[in-house]
C-alpha positions as CSV (number, residue, x, y, z in Angstrom):
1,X,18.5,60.9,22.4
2,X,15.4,59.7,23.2
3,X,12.1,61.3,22.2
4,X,9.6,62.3,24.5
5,X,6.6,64.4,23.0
6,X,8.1,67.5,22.0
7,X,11.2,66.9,23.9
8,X,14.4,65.1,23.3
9,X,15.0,62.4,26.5
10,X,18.2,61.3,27.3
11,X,20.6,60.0,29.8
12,X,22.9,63.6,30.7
13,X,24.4,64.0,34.0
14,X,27.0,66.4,35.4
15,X,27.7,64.5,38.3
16,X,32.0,64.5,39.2
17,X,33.5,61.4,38.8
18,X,33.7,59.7,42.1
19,X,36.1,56.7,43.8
20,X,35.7,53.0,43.2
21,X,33.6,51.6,45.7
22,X,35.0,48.8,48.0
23,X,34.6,45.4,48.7
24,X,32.1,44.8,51.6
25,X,34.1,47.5,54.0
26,X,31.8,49.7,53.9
27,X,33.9,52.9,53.6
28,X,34.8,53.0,49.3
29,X,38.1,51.4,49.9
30,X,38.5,48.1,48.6
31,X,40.7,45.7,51.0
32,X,41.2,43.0,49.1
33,X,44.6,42.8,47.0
34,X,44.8,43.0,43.0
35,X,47.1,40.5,42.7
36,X,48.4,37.6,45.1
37,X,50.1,38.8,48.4
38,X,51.3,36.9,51.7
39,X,54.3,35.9,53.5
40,X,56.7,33.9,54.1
41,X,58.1,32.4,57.7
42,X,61.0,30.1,58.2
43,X,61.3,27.7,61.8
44,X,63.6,27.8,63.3
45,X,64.6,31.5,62.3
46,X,68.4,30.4,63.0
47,X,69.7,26.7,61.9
48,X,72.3,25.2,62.1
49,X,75.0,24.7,59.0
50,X,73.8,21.7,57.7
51,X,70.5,22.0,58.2
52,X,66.7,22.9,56.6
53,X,64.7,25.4,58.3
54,X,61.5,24.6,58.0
55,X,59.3,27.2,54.9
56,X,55.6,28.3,55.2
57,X,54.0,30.3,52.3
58,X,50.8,31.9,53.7
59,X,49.3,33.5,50.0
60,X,46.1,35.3,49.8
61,X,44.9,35.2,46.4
62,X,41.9,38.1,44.9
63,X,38.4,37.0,45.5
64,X,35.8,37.0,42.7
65,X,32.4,37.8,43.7
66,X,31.0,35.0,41.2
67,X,33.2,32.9,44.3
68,X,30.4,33.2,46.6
69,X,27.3,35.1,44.6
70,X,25.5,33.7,41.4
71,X,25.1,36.6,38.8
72,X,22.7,36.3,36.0
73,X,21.6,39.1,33.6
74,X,19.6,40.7,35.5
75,X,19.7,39.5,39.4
76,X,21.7,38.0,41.7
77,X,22.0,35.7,44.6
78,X,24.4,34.6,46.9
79,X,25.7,30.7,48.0
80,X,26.1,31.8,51.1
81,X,25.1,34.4,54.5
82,X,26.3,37.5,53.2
83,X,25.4,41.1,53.0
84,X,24.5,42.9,50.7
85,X,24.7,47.0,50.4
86,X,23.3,49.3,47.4
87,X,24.5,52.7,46.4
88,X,23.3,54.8,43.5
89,X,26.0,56.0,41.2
90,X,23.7,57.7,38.6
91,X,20.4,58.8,37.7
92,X,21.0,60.9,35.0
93,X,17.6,61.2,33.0
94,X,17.2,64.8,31.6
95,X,14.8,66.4,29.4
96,X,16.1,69.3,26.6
97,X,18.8,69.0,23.9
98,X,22.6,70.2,23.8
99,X,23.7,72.5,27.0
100,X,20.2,73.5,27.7
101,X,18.3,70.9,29.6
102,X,16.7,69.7,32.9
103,X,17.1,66.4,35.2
104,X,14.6,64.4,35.4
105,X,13.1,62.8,38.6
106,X,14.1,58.9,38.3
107,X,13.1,55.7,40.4
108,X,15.1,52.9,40.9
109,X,13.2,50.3,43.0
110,X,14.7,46.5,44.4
111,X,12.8,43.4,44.8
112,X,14.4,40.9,47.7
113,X,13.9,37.3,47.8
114,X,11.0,37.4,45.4
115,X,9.3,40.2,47.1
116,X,7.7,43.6,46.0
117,X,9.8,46.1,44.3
118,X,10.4,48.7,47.2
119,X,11.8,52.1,46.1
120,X,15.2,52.7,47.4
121,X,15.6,56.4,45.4
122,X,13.6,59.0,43.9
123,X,15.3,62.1,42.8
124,X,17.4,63.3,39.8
125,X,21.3,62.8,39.4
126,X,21.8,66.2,41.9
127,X,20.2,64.2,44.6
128,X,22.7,61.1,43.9
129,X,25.4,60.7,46.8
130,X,27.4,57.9,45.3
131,X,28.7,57.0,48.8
132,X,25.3,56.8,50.8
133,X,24.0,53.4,51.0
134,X,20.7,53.2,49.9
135,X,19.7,49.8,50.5
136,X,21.4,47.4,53.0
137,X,20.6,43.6,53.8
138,X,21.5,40.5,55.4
139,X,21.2,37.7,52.8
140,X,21.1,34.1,53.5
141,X,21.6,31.0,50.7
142,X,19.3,30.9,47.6
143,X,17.9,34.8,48.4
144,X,18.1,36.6,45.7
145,X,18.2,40.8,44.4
146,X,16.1,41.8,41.8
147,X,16.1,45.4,40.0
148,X,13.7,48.1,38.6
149,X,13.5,51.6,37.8
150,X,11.3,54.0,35.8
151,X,11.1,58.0,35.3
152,X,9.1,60.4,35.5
153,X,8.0,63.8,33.4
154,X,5.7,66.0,32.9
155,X,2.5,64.6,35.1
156,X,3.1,60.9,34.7
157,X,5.8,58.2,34.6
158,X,7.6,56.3,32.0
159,X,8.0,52.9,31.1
160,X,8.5,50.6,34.0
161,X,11.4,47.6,33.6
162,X,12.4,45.0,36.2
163,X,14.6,42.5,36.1
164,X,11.4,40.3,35.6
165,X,10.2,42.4,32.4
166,X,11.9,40.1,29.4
167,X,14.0,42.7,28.5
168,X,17.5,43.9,28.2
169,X,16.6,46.8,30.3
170,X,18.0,45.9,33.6
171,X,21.6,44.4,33.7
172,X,24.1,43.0,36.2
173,X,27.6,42.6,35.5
174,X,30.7,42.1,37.5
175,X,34.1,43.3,36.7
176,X,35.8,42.7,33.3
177,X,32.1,42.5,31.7
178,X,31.6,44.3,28.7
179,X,27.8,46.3,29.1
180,X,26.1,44.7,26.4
181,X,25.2,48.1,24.1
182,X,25.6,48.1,20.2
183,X,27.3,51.3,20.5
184,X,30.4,51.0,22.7
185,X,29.1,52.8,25.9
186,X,33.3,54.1,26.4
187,X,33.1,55.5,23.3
188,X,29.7,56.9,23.3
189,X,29.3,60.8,23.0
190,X,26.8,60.6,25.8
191,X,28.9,58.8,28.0
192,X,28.6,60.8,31.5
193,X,31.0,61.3,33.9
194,X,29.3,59.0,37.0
195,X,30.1,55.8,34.9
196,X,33.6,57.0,33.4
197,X,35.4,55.8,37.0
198,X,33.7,52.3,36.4
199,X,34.8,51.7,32.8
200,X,38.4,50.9,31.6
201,X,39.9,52.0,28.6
202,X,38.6,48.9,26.4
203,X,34.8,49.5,27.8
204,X,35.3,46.7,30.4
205,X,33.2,46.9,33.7
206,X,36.5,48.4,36.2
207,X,34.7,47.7,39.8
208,X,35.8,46.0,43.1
209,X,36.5,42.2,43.3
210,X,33.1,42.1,45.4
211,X,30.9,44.4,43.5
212,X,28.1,43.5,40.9
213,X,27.2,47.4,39.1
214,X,23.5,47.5,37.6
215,X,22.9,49.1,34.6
216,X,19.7,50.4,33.3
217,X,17.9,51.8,30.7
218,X,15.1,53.7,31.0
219,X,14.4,55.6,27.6
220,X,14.6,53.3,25.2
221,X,13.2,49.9,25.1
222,X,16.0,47.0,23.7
223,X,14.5,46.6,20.5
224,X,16.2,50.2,19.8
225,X,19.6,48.7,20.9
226,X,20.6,50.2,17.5
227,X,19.7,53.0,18.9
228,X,22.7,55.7,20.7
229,X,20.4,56.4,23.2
230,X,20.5,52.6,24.1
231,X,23.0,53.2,26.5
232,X,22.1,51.7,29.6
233,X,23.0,54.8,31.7
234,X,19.4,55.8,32.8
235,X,20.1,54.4,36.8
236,X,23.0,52.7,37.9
237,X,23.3,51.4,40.9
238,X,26.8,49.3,42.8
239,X,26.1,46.5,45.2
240,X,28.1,45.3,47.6
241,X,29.0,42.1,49.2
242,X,31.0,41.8,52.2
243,X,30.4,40.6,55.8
244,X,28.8,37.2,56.4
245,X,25.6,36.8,58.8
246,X,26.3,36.7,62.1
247,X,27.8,33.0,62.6
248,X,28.6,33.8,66.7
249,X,32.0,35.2,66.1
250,X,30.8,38.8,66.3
251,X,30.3,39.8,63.2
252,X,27.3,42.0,63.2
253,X,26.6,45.7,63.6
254,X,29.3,47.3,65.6
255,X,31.7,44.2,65.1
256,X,30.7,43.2,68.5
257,X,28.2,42.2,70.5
258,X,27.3,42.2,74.4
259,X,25.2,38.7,74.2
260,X,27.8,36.7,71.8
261,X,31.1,38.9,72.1
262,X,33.3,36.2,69.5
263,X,36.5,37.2,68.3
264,X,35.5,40.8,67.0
265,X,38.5,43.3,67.6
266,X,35.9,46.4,68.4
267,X,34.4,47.5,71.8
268,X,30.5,47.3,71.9
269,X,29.4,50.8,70.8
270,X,26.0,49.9,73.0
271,X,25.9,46.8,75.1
272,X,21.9,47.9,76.0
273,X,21.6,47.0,72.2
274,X,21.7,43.3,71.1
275,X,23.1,43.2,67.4
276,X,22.0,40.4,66.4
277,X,18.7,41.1,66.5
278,X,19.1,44.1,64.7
């Protein structure tokens, strides 16, 4: 618990569990297998006694967002056009101690490409819809995300940490990471139910193949890592990669468009509208 005047100040939130988010779809469901999958053909599909057919193995293996984004502690960037969307999972700050307490309001704000920190939410944990996208952009090579958040009580706000603040306060990880608390965050007593669906049973980071979760911490500063309040649960937010720019093969808002049509399965949902310049 984290004090706060006369107050204790702590991560709590009584937010359900909710599902794992996907991998670029859009839509929660990840598409992209677990383990290897494919199929295998034979030409011809009769032979001859005798004789070889002819065996093609068509495999496709699990991607690994490290594959095509560079993760660091704190932000990340992709090697190549891709987009990028942002939901909030958590903002769980309250003020009070045991059953009786109160939410508090929380910011979390993202920086793009070097760029001001521009809030994307400002509410408490009742006001988080895990499956709302928050934040949405198309990236290009070398642009990178950058993370902040801060909350706020009684007249004024708290301490304000970036991903540019020196600090252990903001952190990216990808999945099979291990969030980088003193206290096992699995294991914690004040572990809260948002963050339970992303966590396996050894504390591992349990997201989608194209997901990087931020983690941050909001009460405490990380010279009180020590402390069981240091729990990195303050805002957390899931991005995710999935569709490249569009690269003329219709790949852009609806799938298609009117002015560059590709090889996108969907009808145009407005051909007045040109997508790409969207």
């Amino acid at each position: 618990m984290a004090a706060l005047a006369a107050v204790s100040l702590s991560l709590c939130a009584i937010a359900p569990p909710v599902a794992r988010a996907g991998n670029g779809n859009g839509n929660g469901n990840s598409t992209d297998p677990a383990i290897p999958v494919g199929a295998l053909t034979a030409f011809p599909i009769i032979v001859q006694p005798g004789t070889h057919p002819k065996l093609t193995w068509n495999i496709t293996y699990p991607s690994s967002v490290k594959d095509v984004v560079e993760v660091d502690d704190n932000s990340i960037t992709p090697k190549e056009p891709l987009c990028a969307t942002i939901r909030v999972l958590g903002a769980g700050v309250t003020v009070g101690s045991g059953k009786s307490y109160s939410f508090v309001p929380t910011e979390a704000k993202v920086s793009y490409n070097g760029g001001s920190y521009e809030q994307v939410f400002y509410g408490t944990n009742d006001d988080v819809k895990p499956n709302k996208v928050v934040f949405y952009k198309d990236m290009t090579q070398g642009e990178t995300l950058r993370f902040g958040g801060r909350y706020y009580y009684n007249g004024s706000w708290g301490p304000y940490f970036t991903s540019q603040s020196g600090t252990d306060n903001v952190r990216t990880l990808v999945n099979g990471d291990i969030p980088p608390t003193t206290n096992p965050m699995h294991t914690a007593p004040t572990l809260e139910s948002f963050i339970k669906p992303y966590l396996d049973a050894e504390g591992r980071v349990k997201i989608g193949p194209m997901d990087v979760i931020v983690f941050m911490e909001l009460t405490h500063y990380d010279s009180q890592k020590s402390d069981q309040g240091y729990d990195l649960q303050d805002m957390v937010l899931l991005v995710t990669f999935g569709c490249k720019n569009n690269n003329g093969h219709g790949n852009n808002a609806d799938g298609v468009d009117s002015s560059n049509p590709g090889n996108a399965p969907k009808e145009d949902s407005d051909p007045t509208v040109d997508d790409e310049n969207k």
